[in-house]
N, C-alpha and C positions, 0 to 999 in steps of 0.2 A: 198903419193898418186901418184906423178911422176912414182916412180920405176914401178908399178903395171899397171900402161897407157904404159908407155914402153915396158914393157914385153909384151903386143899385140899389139903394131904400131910398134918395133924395126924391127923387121924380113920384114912383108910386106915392109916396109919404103924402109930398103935394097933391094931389088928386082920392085920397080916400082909401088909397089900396094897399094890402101888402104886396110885396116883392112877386111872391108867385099870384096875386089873385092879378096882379096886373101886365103879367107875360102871360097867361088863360086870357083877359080881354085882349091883349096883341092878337096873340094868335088866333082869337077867332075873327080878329077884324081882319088879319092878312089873309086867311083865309077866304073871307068872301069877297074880297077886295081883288084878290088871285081869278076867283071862278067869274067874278064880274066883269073884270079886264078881258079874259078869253072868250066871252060872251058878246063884249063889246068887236072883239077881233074877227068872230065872227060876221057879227051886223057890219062892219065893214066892207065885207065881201057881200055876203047876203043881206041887205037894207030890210028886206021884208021878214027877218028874224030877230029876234030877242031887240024888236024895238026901244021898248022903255027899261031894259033890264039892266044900264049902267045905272040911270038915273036914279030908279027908284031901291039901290044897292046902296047909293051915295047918300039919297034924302032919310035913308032905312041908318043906319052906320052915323049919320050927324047926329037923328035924333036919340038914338041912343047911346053916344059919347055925350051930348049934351044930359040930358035924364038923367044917364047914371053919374056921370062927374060930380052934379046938382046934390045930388042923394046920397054920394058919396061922402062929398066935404062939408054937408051936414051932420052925417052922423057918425065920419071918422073913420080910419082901416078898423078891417074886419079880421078876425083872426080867422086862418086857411083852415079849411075842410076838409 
């Protein structure tokens, strides 16, 4: 039963989070990650639409997995709200 609790607290653990504070950052990253992708599907067809709206989803989304990771595994999971 260990092994099975592990394999969903190991990962968050590593990074700062608990269990649910860190499927909330998934899923708002899939989220924009999702509207960026179809934005980008767009500009494929229309070039003259959502020009820089992959780009700046991707530099948006780095810098705040990078920030919060930093911030995270300084100061350790947080207990959920």
């Amino acid at each position: 039963m260990h092994f099975i609790t592990n394999l969903f607290s190991k990962h968050p653990a590593d990074v700062g989070e608990t269990y649910l504070q860190h499927m909330a950052m998934a899923f708002g990253f899939g989220a924009k990650m999702i509207g960026s992708g179809l934005a980008c599907l767009v500009h494929g067809i229309f070039p003259f639409f959502c020009v820089s709206t992959g780009s700046q989803t991707v530099t948006k989304l780095h810098d705040k997995m990078v920030a919060h990771r930093n911030q995270s595994c300084q100061e350790g999971p947080q207990p959920a709200r």
